[in-house]
PQR file of N, CA, C, O and H, with PARSE charges and radii, in Angstrom:
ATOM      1  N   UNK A   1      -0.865  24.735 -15.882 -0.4000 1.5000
ATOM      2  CA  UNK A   1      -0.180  25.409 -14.798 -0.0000 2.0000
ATOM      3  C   UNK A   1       1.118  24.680 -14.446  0.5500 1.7000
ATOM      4  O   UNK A   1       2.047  25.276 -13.899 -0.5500 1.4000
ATOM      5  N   UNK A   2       1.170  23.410 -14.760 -0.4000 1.5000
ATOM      6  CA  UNK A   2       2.288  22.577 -14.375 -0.0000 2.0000
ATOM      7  C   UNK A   2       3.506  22.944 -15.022  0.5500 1.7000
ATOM      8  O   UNK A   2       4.625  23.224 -14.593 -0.5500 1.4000
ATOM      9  H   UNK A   2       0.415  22.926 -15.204  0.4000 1.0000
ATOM     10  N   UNK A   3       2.931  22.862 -16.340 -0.4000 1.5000
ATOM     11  CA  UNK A   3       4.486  23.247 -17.488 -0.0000 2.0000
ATOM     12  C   UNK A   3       4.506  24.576 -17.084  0.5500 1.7000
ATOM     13  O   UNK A   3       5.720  24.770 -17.031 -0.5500 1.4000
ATOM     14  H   UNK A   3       2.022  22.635 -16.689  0.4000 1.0000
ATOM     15  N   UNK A   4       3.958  25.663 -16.752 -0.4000 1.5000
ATOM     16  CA  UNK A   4       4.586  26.930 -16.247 -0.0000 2.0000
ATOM     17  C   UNK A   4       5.307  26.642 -15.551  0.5500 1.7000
ATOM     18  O   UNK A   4       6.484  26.740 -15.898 -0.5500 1.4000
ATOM     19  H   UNK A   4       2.971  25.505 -16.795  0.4000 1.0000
ATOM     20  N   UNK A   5       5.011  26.175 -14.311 -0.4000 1.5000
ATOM     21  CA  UNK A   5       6.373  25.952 -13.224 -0.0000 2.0000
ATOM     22  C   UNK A   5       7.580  25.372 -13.686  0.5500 1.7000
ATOM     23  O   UNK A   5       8.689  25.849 -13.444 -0.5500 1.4000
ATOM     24  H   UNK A   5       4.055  26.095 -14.030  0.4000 1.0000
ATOM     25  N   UNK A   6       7.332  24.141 -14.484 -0.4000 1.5000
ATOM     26  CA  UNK A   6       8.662  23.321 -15.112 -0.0000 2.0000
ATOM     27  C   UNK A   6       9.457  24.470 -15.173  0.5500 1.7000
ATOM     28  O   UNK A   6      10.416  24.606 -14.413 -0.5500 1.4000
ATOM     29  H   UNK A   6       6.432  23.753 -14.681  0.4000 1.0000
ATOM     30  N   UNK A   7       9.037  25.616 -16.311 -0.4000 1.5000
ATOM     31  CA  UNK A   7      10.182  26.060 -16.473 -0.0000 2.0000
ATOM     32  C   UNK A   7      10.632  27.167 -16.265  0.5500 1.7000
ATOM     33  O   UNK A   7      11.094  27.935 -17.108 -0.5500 1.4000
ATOM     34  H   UNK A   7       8.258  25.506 -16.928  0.4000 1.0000
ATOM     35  N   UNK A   8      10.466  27.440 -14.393 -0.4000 1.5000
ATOM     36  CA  UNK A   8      11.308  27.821 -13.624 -0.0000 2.0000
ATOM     37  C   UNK A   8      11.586  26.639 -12.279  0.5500 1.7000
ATOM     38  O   UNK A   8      12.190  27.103 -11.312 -0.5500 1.4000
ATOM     39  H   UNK A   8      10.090  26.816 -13.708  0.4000 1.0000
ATOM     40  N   UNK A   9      11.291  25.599 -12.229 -0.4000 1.5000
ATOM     41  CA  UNK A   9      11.891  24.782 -11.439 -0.0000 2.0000
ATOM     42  C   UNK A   9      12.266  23.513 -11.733  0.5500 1.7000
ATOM     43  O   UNK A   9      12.900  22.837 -10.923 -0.5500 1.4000
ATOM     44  H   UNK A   9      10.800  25.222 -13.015  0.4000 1.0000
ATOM     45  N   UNK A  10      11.910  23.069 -12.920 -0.4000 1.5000
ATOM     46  CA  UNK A  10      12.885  22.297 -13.610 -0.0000 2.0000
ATOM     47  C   UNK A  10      12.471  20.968 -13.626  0.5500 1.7000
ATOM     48  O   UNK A  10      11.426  20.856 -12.984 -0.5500 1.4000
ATOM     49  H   UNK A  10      11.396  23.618 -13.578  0.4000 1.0000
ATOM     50  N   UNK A  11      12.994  19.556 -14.254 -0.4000 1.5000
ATOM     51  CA  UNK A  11      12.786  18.190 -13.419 -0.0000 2.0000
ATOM     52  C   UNK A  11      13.302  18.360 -12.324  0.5500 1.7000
ATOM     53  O   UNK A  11      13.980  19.305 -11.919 -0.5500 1.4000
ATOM     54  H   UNK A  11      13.843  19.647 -14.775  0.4000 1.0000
ATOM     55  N   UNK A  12      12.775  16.824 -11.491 -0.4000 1.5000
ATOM     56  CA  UNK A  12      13.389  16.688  -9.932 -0.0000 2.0000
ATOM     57  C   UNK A  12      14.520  15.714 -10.384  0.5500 1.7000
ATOM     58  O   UNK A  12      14.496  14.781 -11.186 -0.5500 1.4000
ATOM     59  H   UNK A  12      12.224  16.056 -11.819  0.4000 1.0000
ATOM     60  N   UNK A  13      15.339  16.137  -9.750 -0.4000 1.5000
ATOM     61  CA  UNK A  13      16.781  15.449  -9.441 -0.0000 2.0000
ATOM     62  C   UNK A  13      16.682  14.093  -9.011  0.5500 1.7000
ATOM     63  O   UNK A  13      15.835  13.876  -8.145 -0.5500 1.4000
ATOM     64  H   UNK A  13      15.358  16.895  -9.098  0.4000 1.0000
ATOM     65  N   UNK A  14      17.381  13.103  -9.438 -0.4000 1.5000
ATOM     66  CA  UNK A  14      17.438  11.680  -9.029 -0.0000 2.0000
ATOM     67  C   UNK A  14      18.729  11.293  -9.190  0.5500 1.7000
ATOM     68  O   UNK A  14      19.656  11.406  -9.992 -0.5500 1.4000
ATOM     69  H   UNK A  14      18.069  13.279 -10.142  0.4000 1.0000
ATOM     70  N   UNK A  15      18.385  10.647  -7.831 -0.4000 1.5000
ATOM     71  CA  UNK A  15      20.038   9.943  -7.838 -0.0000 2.0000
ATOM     72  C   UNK A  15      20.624  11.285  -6.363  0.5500 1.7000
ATOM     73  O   UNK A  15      20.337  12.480  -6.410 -0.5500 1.4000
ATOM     74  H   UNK A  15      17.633  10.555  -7.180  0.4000 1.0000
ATOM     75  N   UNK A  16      21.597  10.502  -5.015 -0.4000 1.5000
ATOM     76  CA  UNK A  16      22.077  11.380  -4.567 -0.0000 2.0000
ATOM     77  C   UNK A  16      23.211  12.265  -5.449  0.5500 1.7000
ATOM     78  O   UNK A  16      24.242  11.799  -5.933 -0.5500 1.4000
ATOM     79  H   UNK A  16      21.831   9.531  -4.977  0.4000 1.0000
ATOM     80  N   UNK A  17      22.951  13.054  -5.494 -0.4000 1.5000
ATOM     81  CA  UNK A  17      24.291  14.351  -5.639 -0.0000 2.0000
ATOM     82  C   UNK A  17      25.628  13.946  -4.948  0.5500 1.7000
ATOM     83  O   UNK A  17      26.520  13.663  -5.748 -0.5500 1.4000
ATOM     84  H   UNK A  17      22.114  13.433  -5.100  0.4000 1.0000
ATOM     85  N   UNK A  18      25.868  13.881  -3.966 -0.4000 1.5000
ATOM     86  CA  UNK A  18      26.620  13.486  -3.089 -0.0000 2.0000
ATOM     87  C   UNK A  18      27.577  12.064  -3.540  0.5500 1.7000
ATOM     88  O   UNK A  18      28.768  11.763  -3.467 -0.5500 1.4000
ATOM     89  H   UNK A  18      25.144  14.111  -3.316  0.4000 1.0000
ATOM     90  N   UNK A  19      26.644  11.574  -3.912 -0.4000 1.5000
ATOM     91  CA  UNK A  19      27.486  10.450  -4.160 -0.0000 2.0000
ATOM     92  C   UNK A  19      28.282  10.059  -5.168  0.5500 1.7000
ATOM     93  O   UNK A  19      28.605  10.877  -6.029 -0.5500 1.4000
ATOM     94  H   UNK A  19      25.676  11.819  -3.971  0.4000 1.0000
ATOM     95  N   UNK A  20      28.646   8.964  -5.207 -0.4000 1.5000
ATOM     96  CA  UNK A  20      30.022   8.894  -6.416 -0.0000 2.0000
ATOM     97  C   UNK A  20      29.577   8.995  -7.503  0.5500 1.7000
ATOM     98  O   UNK A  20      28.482   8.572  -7.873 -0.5500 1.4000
ATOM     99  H   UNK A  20      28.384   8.299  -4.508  0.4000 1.0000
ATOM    100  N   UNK A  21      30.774   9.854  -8.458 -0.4000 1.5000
ATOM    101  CA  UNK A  21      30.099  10.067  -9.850 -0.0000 2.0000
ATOM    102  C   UNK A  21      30.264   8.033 -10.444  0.5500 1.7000
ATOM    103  O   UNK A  21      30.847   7.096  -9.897 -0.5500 1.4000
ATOM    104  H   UNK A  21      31.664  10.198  -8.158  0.4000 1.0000
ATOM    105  N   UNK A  22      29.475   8.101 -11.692 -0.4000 1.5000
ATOM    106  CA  UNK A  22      29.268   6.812 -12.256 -0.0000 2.0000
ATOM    107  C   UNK A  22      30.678   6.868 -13.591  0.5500 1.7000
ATOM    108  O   UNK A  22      30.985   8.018 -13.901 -0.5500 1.4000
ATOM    109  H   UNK A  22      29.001   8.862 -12.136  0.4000 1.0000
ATOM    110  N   UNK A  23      31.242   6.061 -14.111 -0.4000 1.5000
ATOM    111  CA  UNK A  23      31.945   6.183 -14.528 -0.0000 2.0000
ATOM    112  C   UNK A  23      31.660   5.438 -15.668  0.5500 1.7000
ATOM    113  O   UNK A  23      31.204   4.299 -15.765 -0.5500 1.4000
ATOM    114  H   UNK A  23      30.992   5.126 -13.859  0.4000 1.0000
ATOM    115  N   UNK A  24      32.194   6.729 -17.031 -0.4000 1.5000
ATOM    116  CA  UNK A  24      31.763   7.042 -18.251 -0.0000 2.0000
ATOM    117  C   UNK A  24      32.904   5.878 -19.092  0.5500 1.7000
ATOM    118  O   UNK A  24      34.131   5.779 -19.064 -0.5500 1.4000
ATOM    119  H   UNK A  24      32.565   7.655 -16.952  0.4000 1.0000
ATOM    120  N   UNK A  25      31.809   5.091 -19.825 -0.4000 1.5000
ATOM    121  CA  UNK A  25      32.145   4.516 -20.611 -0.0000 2.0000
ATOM    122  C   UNK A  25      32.781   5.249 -22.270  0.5500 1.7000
ATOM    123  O   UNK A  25      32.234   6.298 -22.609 -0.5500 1.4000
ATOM    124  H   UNK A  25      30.812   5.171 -19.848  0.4000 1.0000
ATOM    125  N   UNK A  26      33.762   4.739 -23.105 -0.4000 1.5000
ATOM    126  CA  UNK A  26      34.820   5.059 -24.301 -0.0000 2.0000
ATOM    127  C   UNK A  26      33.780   5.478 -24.742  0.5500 1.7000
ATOM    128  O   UNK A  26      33.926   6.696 -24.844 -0.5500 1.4000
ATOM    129  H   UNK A  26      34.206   3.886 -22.830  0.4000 1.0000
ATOM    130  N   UNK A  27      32.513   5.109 -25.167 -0.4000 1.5000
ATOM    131  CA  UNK A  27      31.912   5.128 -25.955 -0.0000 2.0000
ATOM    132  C   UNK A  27      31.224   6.765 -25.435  0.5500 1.7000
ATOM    133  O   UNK A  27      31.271   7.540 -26.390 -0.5500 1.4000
ATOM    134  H   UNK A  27      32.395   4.119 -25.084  0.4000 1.0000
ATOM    135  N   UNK A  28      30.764   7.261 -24.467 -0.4000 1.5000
ATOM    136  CA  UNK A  28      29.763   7.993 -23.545 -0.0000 2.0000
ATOM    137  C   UNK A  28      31.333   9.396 -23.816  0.5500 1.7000
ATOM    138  O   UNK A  28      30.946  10.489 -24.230 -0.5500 1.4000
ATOM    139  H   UNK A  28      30.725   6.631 -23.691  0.4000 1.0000
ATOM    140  N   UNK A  29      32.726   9.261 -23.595 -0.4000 1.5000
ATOM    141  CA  UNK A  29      33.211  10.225 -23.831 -0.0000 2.0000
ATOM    142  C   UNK A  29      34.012  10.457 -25.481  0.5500 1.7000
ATOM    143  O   UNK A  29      34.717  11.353 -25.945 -0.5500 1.4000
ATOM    144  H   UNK A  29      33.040   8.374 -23.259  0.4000 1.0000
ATOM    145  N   UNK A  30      33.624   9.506 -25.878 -0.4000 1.5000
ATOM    146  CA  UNK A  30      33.514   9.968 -27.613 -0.0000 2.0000
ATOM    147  C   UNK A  30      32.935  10.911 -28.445  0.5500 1.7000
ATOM    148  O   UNK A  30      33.338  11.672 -29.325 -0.5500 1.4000
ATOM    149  H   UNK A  30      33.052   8.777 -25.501  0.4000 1.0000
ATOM    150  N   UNK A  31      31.353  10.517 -27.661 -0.4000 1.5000
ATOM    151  CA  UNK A  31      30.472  11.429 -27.757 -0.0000 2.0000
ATOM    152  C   UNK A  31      30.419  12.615 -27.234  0.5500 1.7000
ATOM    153  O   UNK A  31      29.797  13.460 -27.877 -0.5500 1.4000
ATOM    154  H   UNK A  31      31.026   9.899 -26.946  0.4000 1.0000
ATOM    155  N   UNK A  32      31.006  12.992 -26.014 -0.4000 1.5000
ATOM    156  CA  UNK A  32      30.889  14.343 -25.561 -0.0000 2.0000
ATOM    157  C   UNK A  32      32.226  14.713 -26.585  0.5500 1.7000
ATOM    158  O   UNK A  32      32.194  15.655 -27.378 -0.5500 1.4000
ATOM    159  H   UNK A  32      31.511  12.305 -25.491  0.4000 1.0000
ATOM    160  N   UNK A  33      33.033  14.082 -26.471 -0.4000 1.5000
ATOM    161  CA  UNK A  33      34.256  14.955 -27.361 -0.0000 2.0000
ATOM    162  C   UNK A  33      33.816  15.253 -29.087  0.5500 1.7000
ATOM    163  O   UNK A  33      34.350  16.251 -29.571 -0.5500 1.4000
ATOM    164  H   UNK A  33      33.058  13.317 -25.827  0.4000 1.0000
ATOM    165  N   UNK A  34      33.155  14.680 -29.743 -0.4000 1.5000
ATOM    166  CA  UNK A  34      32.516  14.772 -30.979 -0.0000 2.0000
ATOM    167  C   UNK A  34      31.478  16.222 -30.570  0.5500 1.7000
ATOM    168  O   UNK A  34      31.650  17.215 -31.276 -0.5500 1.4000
ATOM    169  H   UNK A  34      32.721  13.869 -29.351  0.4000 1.0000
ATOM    170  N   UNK A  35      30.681  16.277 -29.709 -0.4000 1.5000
ATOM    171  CA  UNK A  35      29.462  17.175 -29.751 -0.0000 2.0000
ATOM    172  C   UNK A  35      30.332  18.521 -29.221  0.5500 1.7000
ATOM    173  O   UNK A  35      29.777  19.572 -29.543 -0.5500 1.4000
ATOM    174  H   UNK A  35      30.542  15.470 -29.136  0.4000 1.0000
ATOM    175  N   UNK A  36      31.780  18.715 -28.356 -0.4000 1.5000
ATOM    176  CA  UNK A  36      32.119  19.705 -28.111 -0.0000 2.0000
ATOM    177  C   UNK A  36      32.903  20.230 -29.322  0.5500 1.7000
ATOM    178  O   UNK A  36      32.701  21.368 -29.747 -0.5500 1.4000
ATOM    179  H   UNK A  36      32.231  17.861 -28.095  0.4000 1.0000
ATOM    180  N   UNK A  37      33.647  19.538 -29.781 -0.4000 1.5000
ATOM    181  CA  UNK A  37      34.024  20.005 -31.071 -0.0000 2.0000
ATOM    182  C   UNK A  37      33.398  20.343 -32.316  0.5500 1.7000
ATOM    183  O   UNK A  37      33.787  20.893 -33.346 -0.5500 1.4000
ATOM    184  H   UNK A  37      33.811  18.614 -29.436  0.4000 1.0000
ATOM    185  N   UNK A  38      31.734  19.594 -31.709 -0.4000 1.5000
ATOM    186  CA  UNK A  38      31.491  20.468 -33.397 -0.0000 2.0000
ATOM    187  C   UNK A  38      30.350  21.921 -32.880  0.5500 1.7000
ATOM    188  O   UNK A  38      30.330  23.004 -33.464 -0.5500 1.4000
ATOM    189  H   UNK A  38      31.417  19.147 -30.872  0.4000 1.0000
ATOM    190  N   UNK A  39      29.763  21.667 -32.052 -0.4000 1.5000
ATOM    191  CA  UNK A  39      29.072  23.146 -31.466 -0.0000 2.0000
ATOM    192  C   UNK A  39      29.641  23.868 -30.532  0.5500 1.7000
ATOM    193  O   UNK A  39      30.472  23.350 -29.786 -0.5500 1.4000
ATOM    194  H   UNK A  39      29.779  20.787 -31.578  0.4000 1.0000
ATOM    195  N   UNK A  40      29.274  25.232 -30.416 -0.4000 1.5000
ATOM    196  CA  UNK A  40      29.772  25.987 -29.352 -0.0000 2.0000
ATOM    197  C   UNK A  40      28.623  26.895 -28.781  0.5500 1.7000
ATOM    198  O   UNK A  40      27.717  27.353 -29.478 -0.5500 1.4000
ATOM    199  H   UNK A  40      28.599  25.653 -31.022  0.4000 1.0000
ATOM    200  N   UNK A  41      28.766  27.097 -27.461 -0.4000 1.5000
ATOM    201  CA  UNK A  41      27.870  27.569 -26.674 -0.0000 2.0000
ATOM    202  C   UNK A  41      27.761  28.663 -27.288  0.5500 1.7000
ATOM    203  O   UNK A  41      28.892  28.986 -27.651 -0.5500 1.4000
ATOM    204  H   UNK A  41      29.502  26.725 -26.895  0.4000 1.0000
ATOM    205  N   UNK A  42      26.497  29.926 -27.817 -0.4000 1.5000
ATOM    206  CA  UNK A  42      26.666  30.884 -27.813 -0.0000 2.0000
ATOM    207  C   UNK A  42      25.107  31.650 -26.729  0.5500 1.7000
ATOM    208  O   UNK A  42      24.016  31.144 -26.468 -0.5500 1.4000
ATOM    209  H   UNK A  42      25.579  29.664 -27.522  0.4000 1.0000
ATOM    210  N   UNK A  43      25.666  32.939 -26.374 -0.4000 1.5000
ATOM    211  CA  UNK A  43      24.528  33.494 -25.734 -0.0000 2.0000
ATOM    212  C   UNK A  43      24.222  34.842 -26.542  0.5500 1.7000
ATOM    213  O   UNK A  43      24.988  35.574 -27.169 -0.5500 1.4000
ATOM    214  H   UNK A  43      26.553  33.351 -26.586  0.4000 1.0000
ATOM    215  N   UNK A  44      22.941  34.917 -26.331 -0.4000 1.5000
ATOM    216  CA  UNK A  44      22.089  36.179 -27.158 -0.0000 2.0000
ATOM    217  C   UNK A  44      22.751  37.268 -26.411  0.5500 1.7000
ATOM    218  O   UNK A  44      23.706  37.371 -25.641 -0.5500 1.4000
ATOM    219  H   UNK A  44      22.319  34.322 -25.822  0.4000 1.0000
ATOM    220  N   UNK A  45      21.628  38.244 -27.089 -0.4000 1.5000
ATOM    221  CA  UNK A  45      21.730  39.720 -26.290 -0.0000 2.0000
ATOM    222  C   UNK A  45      20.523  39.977 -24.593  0.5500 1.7000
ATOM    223  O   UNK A  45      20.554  40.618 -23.543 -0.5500 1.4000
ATOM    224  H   UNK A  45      20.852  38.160 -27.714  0.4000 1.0000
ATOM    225  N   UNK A  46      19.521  38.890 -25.379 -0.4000 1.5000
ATOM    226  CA  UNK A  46      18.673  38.450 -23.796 -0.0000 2.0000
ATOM    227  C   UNK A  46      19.091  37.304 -22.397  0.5500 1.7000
ATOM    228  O   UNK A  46      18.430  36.927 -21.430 -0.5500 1.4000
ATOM    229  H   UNK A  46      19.495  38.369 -26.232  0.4000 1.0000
ATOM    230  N   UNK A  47      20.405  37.030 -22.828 -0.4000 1.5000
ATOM    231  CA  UNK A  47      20.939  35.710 -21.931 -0.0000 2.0000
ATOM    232  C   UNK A  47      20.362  34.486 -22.211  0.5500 1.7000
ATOM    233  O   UNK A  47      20.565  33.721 -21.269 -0.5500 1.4000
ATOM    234  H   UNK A  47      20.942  37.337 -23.613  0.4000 1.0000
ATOM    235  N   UNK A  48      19.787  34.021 -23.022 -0.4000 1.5000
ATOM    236  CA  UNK A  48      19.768  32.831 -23.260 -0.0000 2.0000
ATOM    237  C   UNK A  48      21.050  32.229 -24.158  0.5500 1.7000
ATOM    238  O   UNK A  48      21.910  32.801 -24.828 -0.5500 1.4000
ATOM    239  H   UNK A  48      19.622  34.643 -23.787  0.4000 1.0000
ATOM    240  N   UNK A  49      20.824  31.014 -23.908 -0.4000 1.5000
ATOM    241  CA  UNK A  49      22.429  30.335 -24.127 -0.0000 2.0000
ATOM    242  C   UNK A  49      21.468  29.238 -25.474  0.5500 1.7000
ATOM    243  O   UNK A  49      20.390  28.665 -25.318 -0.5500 1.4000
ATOM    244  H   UNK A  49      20.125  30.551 -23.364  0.4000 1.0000
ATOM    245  N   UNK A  50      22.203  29.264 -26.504 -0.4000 1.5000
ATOM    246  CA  UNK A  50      21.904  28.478 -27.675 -0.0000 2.0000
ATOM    247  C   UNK A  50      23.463  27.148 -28.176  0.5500 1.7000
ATOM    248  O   UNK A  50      24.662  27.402 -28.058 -0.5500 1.4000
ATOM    249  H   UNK A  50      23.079  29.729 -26.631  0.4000 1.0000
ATOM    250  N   UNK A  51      23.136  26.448 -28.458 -0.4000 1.5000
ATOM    251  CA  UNK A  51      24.422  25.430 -29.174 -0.0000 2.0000
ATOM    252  C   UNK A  51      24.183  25.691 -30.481  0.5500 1.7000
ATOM    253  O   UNK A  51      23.020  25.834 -30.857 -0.5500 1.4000
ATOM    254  H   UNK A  51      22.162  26.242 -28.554  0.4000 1.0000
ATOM    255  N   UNK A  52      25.403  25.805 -31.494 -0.4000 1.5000
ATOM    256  CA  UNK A  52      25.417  26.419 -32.251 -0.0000 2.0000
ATOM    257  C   UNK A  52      26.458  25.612 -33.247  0.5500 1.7000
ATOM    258  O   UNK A  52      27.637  25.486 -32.918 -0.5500 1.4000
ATOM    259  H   UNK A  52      26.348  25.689 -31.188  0.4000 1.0000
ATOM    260  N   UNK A  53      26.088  25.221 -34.147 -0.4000 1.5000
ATOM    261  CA  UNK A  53      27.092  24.110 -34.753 -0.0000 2.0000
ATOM    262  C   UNK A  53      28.357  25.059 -35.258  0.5500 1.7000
ATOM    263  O   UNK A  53      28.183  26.252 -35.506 -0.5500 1.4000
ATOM    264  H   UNK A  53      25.130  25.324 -34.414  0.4000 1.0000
ATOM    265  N   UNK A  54      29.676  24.396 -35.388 -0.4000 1.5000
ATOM    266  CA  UNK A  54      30.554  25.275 -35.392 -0.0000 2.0000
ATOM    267  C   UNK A  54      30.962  25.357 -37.251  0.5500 1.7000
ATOM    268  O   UNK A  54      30.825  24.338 -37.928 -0.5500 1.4000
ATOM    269  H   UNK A  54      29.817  23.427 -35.186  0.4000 1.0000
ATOM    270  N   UNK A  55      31.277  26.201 -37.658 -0.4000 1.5000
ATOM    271  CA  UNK A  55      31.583  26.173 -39.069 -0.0000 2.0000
ATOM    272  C   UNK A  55      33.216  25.065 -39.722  0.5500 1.7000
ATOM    273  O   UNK A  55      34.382  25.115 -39.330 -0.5500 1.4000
ATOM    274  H   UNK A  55      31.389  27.028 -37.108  0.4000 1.0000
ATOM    275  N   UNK A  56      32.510  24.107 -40.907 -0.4000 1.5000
ATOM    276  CA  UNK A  56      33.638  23.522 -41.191 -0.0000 2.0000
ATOM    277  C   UNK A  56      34.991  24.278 -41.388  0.5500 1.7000
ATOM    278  O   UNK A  56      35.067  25.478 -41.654 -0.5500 1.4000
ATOM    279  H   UNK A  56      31.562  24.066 -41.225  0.4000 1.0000
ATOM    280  N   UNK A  57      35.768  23.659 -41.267 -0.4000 1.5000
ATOM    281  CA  UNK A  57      37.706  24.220 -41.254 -0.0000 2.0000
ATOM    282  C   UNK A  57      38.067  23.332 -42.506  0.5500 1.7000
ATOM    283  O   UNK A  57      37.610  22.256 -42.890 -0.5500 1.4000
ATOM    284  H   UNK A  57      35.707  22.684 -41.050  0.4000 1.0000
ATOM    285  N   UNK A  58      38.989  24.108 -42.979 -0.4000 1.5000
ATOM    286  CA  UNK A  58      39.880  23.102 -43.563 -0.0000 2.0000
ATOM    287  C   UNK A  58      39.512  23.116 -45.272  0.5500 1.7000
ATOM    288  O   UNK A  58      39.439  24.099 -46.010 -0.5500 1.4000
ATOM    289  H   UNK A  58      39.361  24.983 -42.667  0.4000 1.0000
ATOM    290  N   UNK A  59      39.338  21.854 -45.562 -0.4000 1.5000
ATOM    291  CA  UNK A  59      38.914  21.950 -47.317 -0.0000 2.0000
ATOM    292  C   UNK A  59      38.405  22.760 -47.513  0.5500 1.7000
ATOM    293  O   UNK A  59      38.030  22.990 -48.663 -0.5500 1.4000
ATOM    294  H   UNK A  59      39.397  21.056 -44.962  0.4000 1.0000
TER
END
């Protein structure tokens, strides 16, 4: 019954919201810039949202 609920209410949040964001180390936005460039969000025809690796360019 538990994992039913998970997933419509999710983990619990930690850490205030409110407060200052933490600040992202070279390494922490390398990685987001590597993972946005190579997938892209796509959504179905039911609204779910999938990552979707993006097709090589180039050679």
């Amino acid at each position: 019954m538990t994992e039913w609920w998970l997933t419509y209410l999710g983990p619990a949040q930690v850490g205030n919201i409110r407060g200052p964001r933490k600040q992202l180390t070279e390494d922490e936005v390398a990685r987001d810039t590597e993972l946005r460039a190579g997938f892209e969000r796509v959504v179905d025809a039911t609204g779910r949202t999938f990552l979707v690796e993006r097709p090589a360019t180039g050679s």
